[in-house]
Structures are given as C-alpha cells and as structure tokens.
C-alpha positions as CSV (number, residue, x, y, z in Angstrom):
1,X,-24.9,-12.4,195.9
2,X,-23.2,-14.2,193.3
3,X,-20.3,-13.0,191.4
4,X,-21.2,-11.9,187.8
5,X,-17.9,-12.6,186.8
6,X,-18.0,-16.6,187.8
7,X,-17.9,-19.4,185.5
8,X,-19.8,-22.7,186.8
9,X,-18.5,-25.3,184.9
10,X,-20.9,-27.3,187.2
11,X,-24.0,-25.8,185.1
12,X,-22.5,-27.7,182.3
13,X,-24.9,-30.1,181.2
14,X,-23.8,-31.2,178.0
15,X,-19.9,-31.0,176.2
16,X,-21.6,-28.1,174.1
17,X,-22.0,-26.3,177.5
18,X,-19.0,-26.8,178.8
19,X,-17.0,-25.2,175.4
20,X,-19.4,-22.5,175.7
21,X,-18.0,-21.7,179.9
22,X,-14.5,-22.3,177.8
23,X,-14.8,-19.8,175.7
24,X,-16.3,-17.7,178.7
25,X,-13.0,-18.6,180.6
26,X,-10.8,-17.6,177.2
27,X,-12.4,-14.6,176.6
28,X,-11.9,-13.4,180.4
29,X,-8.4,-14.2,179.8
30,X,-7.9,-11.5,177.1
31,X,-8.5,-13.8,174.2
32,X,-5.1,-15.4,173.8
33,X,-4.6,-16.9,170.6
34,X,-4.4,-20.9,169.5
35,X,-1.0,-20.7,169.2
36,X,-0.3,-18.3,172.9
37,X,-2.2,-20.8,174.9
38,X,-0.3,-23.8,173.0
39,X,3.2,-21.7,173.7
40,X,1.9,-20.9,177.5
41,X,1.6,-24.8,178.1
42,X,4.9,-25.6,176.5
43,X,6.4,-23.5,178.7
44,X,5.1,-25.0,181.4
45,X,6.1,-28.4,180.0
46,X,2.9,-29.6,178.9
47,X,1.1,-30.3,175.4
48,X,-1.4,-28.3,174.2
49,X,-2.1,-28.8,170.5
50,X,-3.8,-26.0,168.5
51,X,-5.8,-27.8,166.9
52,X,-6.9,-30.0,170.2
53,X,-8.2,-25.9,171.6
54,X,-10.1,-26.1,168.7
55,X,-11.8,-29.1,168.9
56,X,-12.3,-28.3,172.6
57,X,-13.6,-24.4,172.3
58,X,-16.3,-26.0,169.3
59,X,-17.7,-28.6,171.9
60,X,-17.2,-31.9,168.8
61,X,-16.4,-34.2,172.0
62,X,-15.6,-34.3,176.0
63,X,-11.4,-33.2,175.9
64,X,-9.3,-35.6,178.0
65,X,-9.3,-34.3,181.3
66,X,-5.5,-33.3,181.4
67,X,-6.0,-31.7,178.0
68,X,-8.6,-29.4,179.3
69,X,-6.6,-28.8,182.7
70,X,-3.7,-27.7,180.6
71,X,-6.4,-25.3,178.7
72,X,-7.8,-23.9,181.9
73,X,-3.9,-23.3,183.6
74,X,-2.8,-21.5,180.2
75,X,-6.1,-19.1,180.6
76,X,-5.3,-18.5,184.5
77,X,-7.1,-21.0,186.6
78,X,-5.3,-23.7,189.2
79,X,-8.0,-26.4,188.8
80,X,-6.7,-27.4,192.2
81,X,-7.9,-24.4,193.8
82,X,-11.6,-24.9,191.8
83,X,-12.7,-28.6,192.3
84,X,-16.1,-27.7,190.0
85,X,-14.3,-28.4,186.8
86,X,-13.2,-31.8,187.8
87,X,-16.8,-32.2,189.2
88,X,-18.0,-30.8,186.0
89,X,-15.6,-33.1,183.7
90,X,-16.2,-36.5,186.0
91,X,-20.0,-35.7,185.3
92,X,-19.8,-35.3,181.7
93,X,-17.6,-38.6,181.6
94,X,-20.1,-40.8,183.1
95,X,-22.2,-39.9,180.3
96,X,-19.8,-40.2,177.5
97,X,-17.9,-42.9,176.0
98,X,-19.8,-41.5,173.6
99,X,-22.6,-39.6,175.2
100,X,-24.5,-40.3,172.1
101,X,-24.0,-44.7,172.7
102,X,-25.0,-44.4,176.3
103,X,-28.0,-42.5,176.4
104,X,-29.9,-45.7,175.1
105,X,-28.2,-48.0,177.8
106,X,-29.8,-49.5,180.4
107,X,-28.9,-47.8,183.9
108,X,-27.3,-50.8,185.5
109,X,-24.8,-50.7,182.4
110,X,-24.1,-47.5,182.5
111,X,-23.3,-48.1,186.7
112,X,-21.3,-50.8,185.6
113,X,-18.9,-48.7,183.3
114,X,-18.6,-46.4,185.9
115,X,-17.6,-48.8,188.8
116,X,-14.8,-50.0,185.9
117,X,-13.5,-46.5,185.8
118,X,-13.4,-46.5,181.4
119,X,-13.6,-43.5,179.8
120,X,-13.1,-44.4,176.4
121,X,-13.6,-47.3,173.8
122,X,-11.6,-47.4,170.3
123,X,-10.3,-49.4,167.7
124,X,-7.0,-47.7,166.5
125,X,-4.8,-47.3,169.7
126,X,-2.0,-45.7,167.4
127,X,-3.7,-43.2,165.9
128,X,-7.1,-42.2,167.8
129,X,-6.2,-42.3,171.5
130,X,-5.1,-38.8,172.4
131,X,-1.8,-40.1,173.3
132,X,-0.9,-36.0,173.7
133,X,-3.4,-34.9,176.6
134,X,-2.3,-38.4,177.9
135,X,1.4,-38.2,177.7
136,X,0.8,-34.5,179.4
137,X,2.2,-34.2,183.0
138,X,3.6,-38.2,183.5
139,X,5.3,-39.0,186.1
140,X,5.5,-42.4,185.9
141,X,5.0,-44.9,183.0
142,X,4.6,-48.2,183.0
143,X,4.7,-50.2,179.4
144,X,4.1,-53.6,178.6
145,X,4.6,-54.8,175.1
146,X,6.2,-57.6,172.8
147,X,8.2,-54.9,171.3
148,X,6.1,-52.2,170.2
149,X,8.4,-50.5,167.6
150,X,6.0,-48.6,165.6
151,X,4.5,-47.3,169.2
152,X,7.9,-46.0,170.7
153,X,8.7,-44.4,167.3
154,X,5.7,-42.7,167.0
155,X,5.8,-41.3,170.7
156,X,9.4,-40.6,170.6
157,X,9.1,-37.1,171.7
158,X,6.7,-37.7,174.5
159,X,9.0,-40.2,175.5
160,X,11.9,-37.9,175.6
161,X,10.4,-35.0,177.8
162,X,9.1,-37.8,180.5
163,X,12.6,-39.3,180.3
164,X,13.8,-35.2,181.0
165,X,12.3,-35.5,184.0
166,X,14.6,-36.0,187.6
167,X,10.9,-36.7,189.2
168,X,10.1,-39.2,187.0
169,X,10.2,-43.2,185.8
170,X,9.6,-45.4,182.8
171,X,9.3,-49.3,182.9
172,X,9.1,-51.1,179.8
173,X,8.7,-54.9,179.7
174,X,9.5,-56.5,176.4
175,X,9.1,-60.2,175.0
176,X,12.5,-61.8,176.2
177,X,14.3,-62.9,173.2
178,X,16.5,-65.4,174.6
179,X,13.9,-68.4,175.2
180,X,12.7,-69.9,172.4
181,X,8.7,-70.9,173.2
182,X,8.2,-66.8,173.4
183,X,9.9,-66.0,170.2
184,X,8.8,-68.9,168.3
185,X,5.2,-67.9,169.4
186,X,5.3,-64.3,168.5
187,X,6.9,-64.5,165.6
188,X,4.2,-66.8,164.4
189,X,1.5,-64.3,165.9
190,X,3.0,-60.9,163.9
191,X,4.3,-62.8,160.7
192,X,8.0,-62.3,161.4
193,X,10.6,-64.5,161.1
194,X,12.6,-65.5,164.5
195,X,15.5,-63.2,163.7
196,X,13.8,-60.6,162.8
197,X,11.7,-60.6,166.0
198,X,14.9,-60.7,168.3
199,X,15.9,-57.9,166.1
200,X,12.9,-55.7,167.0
201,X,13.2,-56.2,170.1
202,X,16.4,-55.2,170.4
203,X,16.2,-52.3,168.4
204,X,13.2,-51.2,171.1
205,X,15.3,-52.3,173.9
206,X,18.4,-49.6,172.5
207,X,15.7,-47.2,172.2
208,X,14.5,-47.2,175.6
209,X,18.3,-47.3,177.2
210,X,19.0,-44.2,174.8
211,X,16.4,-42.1,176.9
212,X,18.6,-42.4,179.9
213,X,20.7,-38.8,180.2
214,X,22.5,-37.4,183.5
215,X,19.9,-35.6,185.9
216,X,16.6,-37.1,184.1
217,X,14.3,-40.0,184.6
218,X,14.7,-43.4,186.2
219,X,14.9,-45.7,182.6
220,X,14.0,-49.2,183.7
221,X,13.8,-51.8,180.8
222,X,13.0,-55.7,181.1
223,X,12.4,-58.9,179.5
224,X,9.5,-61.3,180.4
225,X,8.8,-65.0,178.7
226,X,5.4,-65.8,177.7
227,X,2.4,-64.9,175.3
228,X,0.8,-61.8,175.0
229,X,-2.4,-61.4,174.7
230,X,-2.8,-57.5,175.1
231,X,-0.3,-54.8,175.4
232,X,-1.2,-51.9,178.1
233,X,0.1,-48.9,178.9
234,X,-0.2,-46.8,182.3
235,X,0.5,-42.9,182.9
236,X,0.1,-42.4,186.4
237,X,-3.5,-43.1,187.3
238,X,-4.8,-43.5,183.3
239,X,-4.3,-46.7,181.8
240,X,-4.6,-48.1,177.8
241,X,-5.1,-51.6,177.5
242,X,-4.6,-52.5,173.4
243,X,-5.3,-56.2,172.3
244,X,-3.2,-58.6,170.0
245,X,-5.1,-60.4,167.2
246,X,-4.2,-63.9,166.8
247,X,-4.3,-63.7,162.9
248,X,-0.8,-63.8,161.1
249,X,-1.8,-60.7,159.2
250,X,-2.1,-57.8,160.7
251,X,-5.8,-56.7,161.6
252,X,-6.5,-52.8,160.9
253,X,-8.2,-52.2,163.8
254,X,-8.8,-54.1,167.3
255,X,-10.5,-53.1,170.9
256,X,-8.8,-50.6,172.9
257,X,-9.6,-49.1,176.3
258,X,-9.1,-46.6,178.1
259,X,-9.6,-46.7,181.8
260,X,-8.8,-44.3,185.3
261,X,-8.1,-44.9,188.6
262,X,-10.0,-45.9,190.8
263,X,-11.8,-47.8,188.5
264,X,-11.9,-51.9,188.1
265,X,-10.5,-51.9,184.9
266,X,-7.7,-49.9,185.9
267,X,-7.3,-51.8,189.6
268,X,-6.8,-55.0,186.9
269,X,-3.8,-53.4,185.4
270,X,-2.2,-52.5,188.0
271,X,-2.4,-55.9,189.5
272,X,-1.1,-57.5,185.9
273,X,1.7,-55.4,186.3
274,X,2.7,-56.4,189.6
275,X,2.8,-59.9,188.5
276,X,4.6,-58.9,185.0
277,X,7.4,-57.6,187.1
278,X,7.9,-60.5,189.7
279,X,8.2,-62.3,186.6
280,X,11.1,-60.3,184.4
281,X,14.6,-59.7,184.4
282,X,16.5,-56.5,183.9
283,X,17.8,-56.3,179.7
C-alpha cells in the first residue's frame, strides 16, 4: 500500500503541478517561512532568494534545477536519496524552454533540443539568466570573456563565496592586451578607445587576482589573442554561452543560451575551452 504521506513529484505533469507537490513538501515541513528557508540555505552555503520560493511555490515558470534542489534540502529532503525529483524536473525541461513555444514544435525539433542538452533561450544574459540558482553549489568555473567588467561587478558576491571555497577553481580568460590586432579589434567592436580597453582589462584582471585569500579557491586568470565572437561561462556541468554584436553601439539585447551536460551544446563548450587554454598565457 502506498504511503499517504508521499509526494510524487513524478505525477507532475505540468510546472503548475509540480508547485502544487511544493507546497505539499513545505507544508510537511512545518511551513517555514520565505525568509527560514532562504536563511536554512545560507547556512548551508547556498542561494535561495525569497522572492525566487515565490515564484517557485506559484508555479509562473520551471525553477532552475539547483534552485529547486536547494528548496527541497531547506524543507528536509536529500534529492540524492529520491531520484523522482530530478526525473520529475528533467521531464518538465524537455518540455520547456518555454513550455508554452514548444508545444507547437514539430517532434523532431523538440528531439533535437534535447540531444543539444539547452534548457533555456534569452536575450539579456545580465539580467534574466538566474545567475543565483546557477552560481549555487560551484565548484568549478570556467570564464571566457574580452573583459567582462560590468559581469564580474555584478556577480561580485557569487564570485567571492566560490573563491571561499578550498574545493574549488575559477579560470578566467581575458582579451590579451599586449598584441595590438586583439585590441585594435575590440576596441573597434565595444566603441572604446585602445587605452581604455587595456584599462578594462586590467581592472578585470585585479579583480579576479583579488579573490585569491589563504585556504580558498584555486584563482587562475589568463590572456588569449584573438576575436571574440561570444563570451561563455561554465559552472560545473551548466554552461551560458552570450554573443557579441558586431555593431559599435551597444545592442540592448542579443541570444543567450543556456545549455547542460551531457548535451551537444554543452560538449561544444567544453571543447572551445580546451582549445582557449592551449592557446593563453598566465596574466
């Protein structure tokens, strides 16, 4: 006989469905409030914004998938003990990107989104990528930029607690600023002047060796020559893949994707990232 008392996440059918076992899982939990469950998970070193359990208990959209392990962990369950929520979550995925853009999509399509392991399409990588649930539980990050000021600034904190880390690494690969082609090229791209490039990258480059304390992470930082025609970022088996736009004024939104491992997409990365680094120096 079953147990009245169980949750199936695996009867979760739509993102509606799985808020509503959620709340189920919550309310077994004694009802914490928003701001418990967001204290529980920073005491286990993890990020779990009040206002993300919101969005999450009213069902608006699939939570990323670390977001709503950190959720289930500050009510009581070890995901790693129930695979039905990750079963539940990949299942809800495949259907997602939006749900809603899918449905019409031809089944071949969809298969083929799949295979590429993406889980998300956007336009505004600064703002609209969840970089909280993403930033949640790193171990290892990989960045590859021309010098992504306004990225590292915003994420300053998330970089901080990886870099707090013993267990864990960051690799960022900046445009080099000594030879000329690369700076000449991206200043042209971002509407900078070459001086002012080199100084951006340098300012990133300070920012990144500033991480570095006694007892934390590995701080790895590089330069690389050439064009870039997309920045990407990888934590652990997650990947963000941003593009450049080639116009000399800024464009307010351009493709961004988010893609997992084991996927194509995210098999691509990891391959560019190889090559990045047999191509850089140490800064």
């Amino acid at each position: 006989m079953p147990n009245p008392d169980d949750i199936d996440p695996t009867e979760a059918h739509t993102v509606a469905d799985l808020a509503v076992c959620l709340r189920r899982v919550r309310a077994r939990a004694g009802n914490p409030s928003l701001r418990e469950l967001e204290q529980r998970a920073r005491r286990g070193r993890r990020s779990l914004p009040r206002s993300s359990i919101s969005d999450m208990l009213a069902g608006k959209r699939l939570p990323p998938k670390p977001l709503l392990f950190t959720f289930l962990q500050a009510c009581g369950i070890t995901t790693g003990e129930d695979p039905r929520w990750l079963v539940a979550w990949n299942r809800l995925a495949s259907h997602d990107i939006d749900a809603e853009e899918l449905r019409p999509l031809s089944e071949e399509l969809v298969a083929e989104v799949r295979q590429a392991g993406l889980t998300r399409i956007g336009t505004t990588y600064l703002t609209d990528m969840q970089w909280n649930a993403l930033f949640a539980d790193v171990r290892e990050l990989d960045i590859y930029m021309a010098y992504g000021q306004t990225w590292t600034r915003m994420h300053a904190r998330d970089l901080a607690r990886v870099a707090a880390r013993q267990d864990a690494r960051i690799r960022a690969v900046l445009a080099d600023p000594d030879d000329e082609r690369t700076v000449s090229v991206l200043a042209d791209r971002f509407g900078l002047t070459t001086e002012e490039l080199r100084r951006r990258i340098e300012d990133t480059r300070a920012e990144y060796a500033a991480l570095r304390t006694d007892g934390g992470a590995a701080i790895e930082i590089y330069y690389r020559p050439g064009d870039r025609m997309f920045s990407f970022y990888r934590l652990d088996d997650t990947a963000v893949v941003g593009f450049y736009s080639h116009s000399r004024t800024r464009a307010a939104s351009v493709p961004v994707l988010v893609c997992e491992r084991p996927g194509g997409l995210f098999t691509f990365v990891q391959e560019e990232w190889d090559a990045v680094i047999r191509d850089s120096r140490p800064a």
